[in-house]
N, C-alpha and C positions, 0 to 999 in steps of 0.2 A: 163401361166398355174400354174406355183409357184405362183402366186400372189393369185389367188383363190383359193388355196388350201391346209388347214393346214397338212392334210396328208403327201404331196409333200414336202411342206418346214421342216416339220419335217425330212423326208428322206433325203434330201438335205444337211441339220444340220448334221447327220448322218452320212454321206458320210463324208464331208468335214472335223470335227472335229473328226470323229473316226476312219474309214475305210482308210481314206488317209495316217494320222500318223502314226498307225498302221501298213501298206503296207510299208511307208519309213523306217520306224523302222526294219518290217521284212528282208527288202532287205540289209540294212545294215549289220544284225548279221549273215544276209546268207552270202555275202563278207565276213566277217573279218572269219568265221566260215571258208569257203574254204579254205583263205589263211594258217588259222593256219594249216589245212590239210597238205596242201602242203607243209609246212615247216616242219611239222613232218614227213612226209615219205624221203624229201630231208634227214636230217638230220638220221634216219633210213638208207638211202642208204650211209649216209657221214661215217657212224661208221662202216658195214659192209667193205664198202673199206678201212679205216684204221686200221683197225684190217687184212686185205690182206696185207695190204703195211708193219703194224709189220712184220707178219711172214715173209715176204719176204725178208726185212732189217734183220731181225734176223738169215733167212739162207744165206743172202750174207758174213754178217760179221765173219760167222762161216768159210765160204769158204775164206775170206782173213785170218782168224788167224791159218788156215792150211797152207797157202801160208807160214806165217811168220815160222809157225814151222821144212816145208821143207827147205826153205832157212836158217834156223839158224841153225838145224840141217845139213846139206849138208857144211856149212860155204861158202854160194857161194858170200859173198862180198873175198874171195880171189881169185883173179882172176885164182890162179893152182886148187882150186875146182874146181872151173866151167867148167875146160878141164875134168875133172873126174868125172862128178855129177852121173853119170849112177853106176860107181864102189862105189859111197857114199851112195846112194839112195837103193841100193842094199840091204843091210842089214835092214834097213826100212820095208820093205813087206809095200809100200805104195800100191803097184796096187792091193790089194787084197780092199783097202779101195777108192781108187781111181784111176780105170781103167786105164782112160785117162791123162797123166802126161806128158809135154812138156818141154822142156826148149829151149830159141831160142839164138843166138848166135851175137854179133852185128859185123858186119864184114866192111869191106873198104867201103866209100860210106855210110855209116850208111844204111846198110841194116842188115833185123834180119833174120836168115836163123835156122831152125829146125836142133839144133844138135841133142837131144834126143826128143824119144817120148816111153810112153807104149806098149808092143805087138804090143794091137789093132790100131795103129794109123804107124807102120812103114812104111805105103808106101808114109810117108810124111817127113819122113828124108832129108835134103838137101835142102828142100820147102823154098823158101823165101817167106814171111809173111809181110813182111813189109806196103804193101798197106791192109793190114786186118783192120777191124775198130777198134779192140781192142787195136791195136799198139798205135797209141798216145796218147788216155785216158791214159794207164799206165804211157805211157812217162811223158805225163803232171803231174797229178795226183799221180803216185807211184801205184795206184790200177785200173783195170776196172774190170766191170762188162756187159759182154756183151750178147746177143741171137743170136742165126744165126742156120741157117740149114747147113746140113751136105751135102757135093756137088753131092756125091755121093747117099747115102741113104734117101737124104734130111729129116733126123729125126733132130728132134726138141733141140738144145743143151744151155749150160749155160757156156761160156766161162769165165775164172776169170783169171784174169793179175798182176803180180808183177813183175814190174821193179828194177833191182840188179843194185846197182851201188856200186862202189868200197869203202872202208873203208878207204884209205889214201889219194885219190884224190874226189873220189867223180863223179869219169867219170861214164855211163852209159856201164855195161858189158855184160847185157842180159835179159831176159821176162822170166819169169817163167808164165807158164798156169795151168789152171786145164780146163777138159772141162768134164762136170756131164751132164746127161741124164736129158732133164727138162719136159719130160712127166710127170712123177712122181709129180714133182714139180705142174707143172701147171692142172694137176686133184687136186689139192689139191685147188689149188684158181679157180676154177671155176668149184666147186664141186655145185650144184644149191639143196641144201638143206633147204636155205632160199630165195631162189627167186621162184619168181611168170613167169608165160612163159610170158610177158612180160618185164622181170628186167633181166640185163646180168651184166657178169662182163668179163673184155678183160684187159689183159698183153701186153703192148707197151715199142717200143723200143726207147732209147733217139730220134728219128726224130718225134715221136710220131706216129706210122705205128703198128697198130695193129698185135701183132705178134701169139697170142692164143686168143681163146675168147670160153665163154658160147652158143654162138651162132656161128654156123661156116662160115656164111655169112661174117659177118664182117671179119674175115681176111684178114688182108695185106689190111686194111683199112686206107686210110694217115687222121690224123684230121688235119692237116696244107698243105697249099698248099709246095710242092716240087718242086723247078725249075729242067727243064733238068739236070742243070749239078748236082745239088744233086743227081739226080736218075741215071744218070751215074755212080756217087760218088759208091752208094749202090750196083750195079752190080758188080762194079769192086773187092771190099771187099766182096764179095760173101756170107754178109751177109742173102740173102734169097736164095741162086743159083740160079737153074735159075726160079725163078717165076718169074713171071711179078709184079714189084712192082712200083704206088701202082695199086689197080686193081679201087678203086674210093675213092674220095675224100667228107669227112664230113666237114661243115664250122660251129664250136661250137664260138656262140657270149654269154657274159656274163649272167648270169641268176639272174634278180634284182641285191642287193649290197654283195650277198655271197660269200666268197673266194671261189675260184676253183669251182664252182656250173656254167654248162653251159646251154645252150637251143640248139637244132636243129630239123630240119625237112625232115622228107624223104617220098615220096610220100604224102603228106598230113597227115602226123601224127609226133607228137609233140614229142621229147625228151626232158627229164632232165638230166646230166652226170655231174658226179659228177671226176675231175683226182688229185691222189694223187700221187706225186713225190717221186722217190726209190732210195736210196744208191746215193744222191748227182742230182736226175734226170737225171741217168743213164739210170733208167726207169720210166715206168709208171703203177699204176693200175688205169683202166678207169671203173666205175659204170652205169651203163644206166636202164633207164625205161624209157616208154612211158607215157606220162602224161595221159595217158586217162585212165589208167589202177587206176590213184588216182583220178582223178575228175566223170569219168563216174557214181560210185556210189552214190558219194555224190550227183550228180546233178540229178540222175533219183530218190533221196528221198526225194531231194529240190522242185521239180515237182509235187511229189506226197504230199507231205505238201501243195503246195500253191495250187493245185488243192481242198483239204480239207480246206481249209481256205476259199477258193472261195467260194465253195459248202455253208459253214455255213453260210460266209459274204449276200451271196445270199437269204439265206433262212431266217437271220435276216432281210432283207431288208424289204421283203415282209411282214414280222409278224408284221416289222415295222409301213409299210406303212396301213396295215389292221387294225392293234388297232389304228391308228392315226385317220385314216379313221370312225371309228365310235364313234370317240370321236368328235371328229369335227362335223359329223354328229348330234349329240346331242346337241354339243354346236350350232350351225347352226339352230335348230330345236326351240332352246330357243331363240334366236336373233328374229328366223321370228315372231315367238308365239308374243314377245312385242312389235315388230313394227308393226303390225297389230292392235295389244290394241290399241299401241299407236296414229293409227287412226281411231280407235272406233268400231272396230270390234270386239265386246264384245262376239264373238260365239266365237273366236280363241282357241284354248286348244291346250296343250303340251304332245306330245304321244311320252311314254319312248321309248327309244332305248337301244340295247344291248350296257354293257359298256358306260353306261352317269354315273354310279358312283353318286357323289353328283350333278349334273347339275339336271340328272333326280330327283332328291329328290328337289331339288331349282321346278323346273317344273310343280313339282305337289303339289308341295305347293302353287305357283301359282295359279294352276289352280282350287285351293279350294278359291285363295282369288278373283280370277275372279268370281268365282260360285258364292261366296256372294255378290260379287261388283254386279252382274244381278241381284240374289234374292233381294236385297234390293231396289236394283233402281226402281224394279217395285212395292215393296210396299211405296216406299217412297212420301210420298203426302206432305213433307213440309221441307223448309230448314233446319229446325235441325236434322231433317229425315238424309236429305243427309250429314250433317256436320258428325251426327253420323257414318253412314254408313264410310265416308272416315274415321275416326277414328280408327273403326275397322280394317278398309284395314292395318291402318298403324301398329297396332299391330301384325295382323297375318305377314308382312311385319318383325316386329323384331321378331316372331317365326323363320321364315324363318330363321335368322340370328344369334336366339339363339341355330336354329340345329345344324345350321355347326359349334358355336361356342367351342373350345374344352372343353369337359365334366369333363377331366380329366387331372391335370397336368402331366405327365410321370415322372417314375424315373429318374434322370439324376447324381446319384454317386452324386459327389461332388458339384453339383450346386444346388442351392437353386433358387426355381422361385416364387414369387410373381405378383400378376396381382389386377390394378385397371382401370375398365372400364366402362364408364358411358355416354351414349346419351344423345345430347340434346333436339333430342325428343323422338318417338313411333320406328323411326328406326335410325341407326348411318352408316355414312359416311367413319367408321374405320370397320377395323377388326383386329383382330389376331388371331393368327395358330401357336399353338406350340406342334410337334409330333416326334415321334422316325424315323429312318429312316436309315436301318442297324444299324452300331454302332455310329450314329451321331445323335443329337439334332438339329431340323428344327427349325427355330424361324422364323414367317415373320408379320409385321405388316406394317399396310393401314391406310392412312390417305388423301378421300376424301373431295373434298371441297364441301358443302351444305350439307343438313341433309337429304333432300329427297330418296323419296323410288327409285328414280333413281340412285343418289348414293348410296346404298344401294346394287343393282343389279349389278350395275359395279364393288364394291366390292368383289360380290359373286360371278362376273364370272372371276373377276381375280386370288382371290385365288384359283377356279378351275383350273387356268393355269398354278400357281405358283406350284402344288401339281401334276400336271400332266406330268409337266418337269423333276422334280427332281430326282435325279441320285446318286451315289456315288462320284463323283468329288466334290471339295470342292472349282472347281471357283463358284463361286455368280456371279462375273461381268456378266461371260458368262450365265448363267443361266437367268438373268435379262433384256439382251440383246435377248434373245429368247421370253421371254416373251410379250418385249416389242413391238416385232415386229407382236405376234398373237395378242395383246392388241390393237392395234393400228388399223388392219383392224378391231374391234368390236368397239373402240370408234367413229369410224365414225366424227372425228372432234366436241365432243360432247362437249360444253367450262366448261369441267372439268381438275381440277388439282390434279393431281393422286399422290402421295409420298408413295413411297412403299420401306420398308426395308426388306433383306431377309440374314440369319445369317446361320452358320451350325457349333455347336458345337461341337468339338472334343473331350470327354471326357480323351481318353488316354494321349492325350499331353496338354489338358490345354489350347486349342487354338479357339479363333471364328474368324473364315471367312463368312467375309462379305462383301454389296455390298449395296446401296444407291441411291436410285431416290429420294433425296435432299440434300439442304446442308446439313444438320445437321439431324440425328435422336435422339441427346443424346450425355451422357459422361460415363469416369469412374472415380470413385475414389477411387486411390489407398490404399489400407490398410498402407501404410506409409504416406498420410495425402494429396499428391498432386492431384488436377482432368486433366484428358488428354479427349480430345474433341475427337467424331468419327470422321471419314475422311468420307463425302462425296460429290455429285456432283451435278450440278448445271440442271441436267435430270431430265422430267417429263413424267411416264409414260404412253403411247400410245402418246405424243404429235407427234413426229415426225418417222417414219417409222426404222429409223437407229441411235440408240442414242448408244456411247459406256459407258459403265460402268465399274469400276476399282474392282480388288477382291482386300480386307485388311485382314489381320491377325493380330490378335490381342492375346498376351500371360494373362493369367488370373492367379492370384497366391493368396493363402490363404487369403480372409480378402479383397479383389479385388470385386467393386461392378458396375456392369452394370445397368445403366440407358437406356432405350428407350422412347420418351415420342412422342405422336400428337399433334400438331400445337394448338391444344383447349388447352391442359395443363398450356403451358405455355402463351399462348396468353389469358387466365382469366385473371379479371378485377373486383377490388373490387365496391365500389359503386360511389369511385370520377373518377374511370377509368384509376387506377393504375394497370400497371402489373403484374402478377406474377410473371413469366419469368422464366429464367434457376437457375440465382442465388435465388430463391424461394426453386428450388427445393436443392438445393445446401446447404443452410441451414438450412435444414429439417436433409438432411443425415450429415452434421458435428455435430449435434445434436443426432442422434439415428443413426450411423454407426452400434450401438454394436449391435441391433435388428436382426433376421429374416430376409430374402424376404418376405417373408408373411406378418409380423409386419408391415416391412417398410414400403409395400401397403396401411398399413391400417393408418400408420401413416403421409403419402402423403393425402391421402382422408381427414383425419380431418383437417391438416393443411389445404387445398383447402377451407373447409367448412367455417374454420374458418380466412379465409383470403378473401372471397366474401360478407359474412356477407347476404348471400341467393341474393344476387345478381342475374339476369337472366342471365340461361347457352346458350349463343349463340351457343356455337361449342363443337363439339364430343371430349371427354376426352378417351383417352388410357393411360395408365401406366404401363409398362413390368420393373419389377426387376430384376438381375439375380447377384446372389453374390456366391460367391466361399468361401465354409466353413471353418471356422480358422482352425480345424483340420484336415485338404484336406492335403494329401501331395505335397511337391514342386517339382515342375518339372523341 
């Protein structure tokens, strides 16, 4: 079905080189797009919890440098304060600033047993403490910092520890506490003025067991597993009294290579948590949000983008496939038209179609030189009759060719174009096309082999091809490799040898890209005096269904002259059947560099004239100049 049909392969071309890349492309910047999301909200949740964990280090170390001021005020590294502390403490009016005020006593056995306490805490005088959890942090450490409920009223508290040890020995003489109301405290950090109802933030106690949170679910939530005897451990220290601790367990595994950044999952919905470490990882502030709460939008706008992409993709397809369609039609329309001449079907006529553009103008110009090709054949009564008659054909044959040929050079800024072109007979086997096309300069030039009004037509429907392709891309190769494969079903193995060049000048940078079905179309030569050869390949086009072609780019700089020449040019022959050749032309331009394009054309033509000496022109002359003006600036 592709094979028959230029519409199709067009689409196809379409697909593959624009719709594909394009899609891999889009999916890409959707990825990396996502992820930097995610990393921005991670990192939004990473600030909010560290700026919880200041505040909280900043009220802990307030509560130890009151510790230091009681015990240095009280002087309880001597050991007879510390029988006194309650008659030292006295004059202080601490409990107007700090309610709850302890001090524990270390006795035989190293146990610490509540000598004094505030008012409010007297029914715990005599208490031994000693398995309390805050007891050996102090010990260890000199400071803790602990959370626990109250056994009784099970309210929410903030226990702080400093361990007294003596100033002459250094023995351990007793814990000093403070124990603050941490409601206060903990509406503060999980005050939800900047969270979303899905983003929490939760207060954990060094086991990492959720001890307050934004969400009241999570409490007494363990993120680590707990063996019995820890959870025994935490019963017995009455850390939580009597709740059941923990009541479920979270399993947080790393989240890509971010410190402290976790992942988990609970009933089928995705967490990010973010835990930052307090007062030595005494405690914790834990950050959470559900991932869906960042990605669900972005992905329902990503949907709605590629569904609009589709929708155009689709409708380009079709507009595609419709202009292809009736251009192909036309050109199809014109093939049948001449294979039927061309087996004597002299009624044939070529009936416009929408959209043939110049094919229709090739067409019916035809079909004026058909009209006369009949008119004359039936008054023709003698062979000069008919010599004449095909005479005529062949002129109207180079009208044909002198319509499509361009009228007008285009402005092109800084390039200067010259043209010498010259058949060698009534039609020519070359053509060139040189037109604007956005802000690019098209150059293409054809050099069939015979002079025939055959060759002629095969000219004329390929730079139809070549002009029906052409795009804003500035590969060539690829453009020629498209061509060559609609050229190929119309040459039908015809024993022509096709050499077709096609250029696309870049005015703003100074650049031609290009692409070549021969070896060679030409040179340059540089305004500083050396010539550099075009790069081309050894393809002929329509010969074979699948030829690749290379794009070259070429930089052009003030005083910089482009040569293009056809195979007749330099393949002239004076009268003993000497060459012209490339070095003909070569010394022409080390001779008159300083000239015009224009000049130079004209000054290639004499030189030819005058180096055939009217010699007989076997083969079609093209001659394209393009030189880059001294006053051009450099790029």
């Amino acid at each position: 079905m592709f094979s028959k049909s230029i519409a199709l392969r067009i689409f196809g071309l379409y697909l593959f080189f624009i719709v594909l890349p394009v899609t891999i492309l889009f999916l890409i910047f959707t990825k990396w797009e996502y992820d930097e999301k995610i990393n921005y909200d991670i990192h939004r949740i990473k600030n909010i919890g560290l700026s919880r964990a200041a505040y909280l280090n900043g009220f802990i170390a307030d509560q130890y440098t009151a510790l230091d001021i009681i015990s240095l005020l009280t002087d309880q590294k001597n050991p007879e304060a510390t029988s006194q502390f309650s008659r030292l403490l006295a004059p202080l009016a601490l409990d107007k600033i700090y309610p709850s005020i302890g001090l524990l006593t270390r006795t035989e056995g190293d146990h610490f047993v509540v000598k004094f306490t505030s008012e409010t805490q007297k029914q715990d005088l005599g208490h031994d403490l000693t398995y309390r959890g805050y007891i050996q942090p102090a010990i260890k450490n000199g400071y803790s910092s602990y959370l626990g409920y109250d056994d009784v009223t099970l309210a929410k508290e903030f226990i702080f520890s400093k361990a007294i040890r003596s100033r002459e020995n250094y023995d351990l003489l007793s814990i000093l506490i403070l124990i603050v109301d941490a409601n206060p405290i903990l509406e503060t950090l999980i005050e939800d003025e900047f969270f979303t109802e899905t983003e929490s933030v939760s207060l954990l106690t060094s086991d990492k067991i959720v001890f307050a949170s934004s969400v009241p679910s999570l409490e007494l939530t363990a993120l680590d597993n707990l063996t019995e005897e820890e959870i025994n451990k935490l019963q017995l220290d009455k850390q939580f009294g009597k709740l059941t601790v923990p009541r479920k367990t979270i399993h947080l595994t790393p989240f890509s290579n971010l410190q402290d950044v976790y992942q988990w999952s609970d009933n089928g919905r995705d967490h990010i948590s973010f835990l930052a470490p307090i007062a030595g990882k005494s405690l914790y502030i834990w950050m959470d949000v559900e991932k869906k709460t960042i990605s669900a939008p972005y992905i329902k706008a990503t949907w709605i983008t590629i569904a609009i992409l589709f929708s155009i993709t689709l409708a380009s397809c079709f507009i595609t496939i419709f202009i292809s369609h009736l251009l192909s039609r036309t050109f199809a329309e014109l093939i049948n038209m001449m294979d039927k001449i061309g087996k004597g079907d002299l009624s044939a006529r070529f009936q416009q179609k929408a959209f043939g553009f110049e094919i229709n103008e090739a067409g019916l110009t035809l079909n004026t030189v058909i009209d006369s090709v009949v008119k004359n054949t039936e008054i023709a009564n003698s062979e000069q009759l008919k010599t004449e008659l095909a005479s005529r054909e062949l002129r109207i044959g180079r009208q044909i060719q002198e319509s499509l040929t361009p009228r007008s050079i285009p402005d092109s800024g800084a390039l200067e174009i010259g043209i010498f072109s010259k058949p060698a007979g009534d039609v020519s086997g070359n053509f060139y096309d040189i037109y604007t096309h956005n802000n690019h300069l098209i150059i293409a030039l054809n050099d069939t082999s015979g002079t025939g009004l055959s060759s002629c037509l095969y000219s004329v429907c390929l730079r139809g091809i070549l002009r029906s392709l052409i795009s804003d891309s500035t590969d060539m190769g690829g453009l020629l490799e498209k061509a060559n494969r609609l050229f190929h079903k119309d040459l039908q193995n015809a024993p022509l040898n096709v050499k077709t060049f096609i250029g696309s000048w870049d005015k703003e940078t100074s650049t031609l890209y290009y692409a070549s079905a021969s070896p060679s179309f030409g040179f340059i030569k540089r305004a500083n005096g050396p010539f550099d050869t075009l790069a081309g390949s050894r393809g002929s086009m329509g010969a074979l269904p699948e030829t690749t072609f290379q794009t070259t780019s070429v930089a052009l700089q003030p005083g910089d002259i482009l040569v293009l020449y056809t195979g007749g040019v330099i393949e002239r022959q004076d009268p003993t059947g000497l060459l012209y050749g490339e070095n003909g032309l070569k010394s022409v331009l080390l001779q008159k560099a300083h000239l015009g394009a224009p000049e130079l054309a004209k000054a290639f033509e004499n030189a030819l004239i005058l180096f055939t000496k009217d010699a007989v022109q076997e083969e079609d002359m093209t001659l394209i100049i393009l030189k880059i003006k001294e006053d051009a600036p450099h790029v």
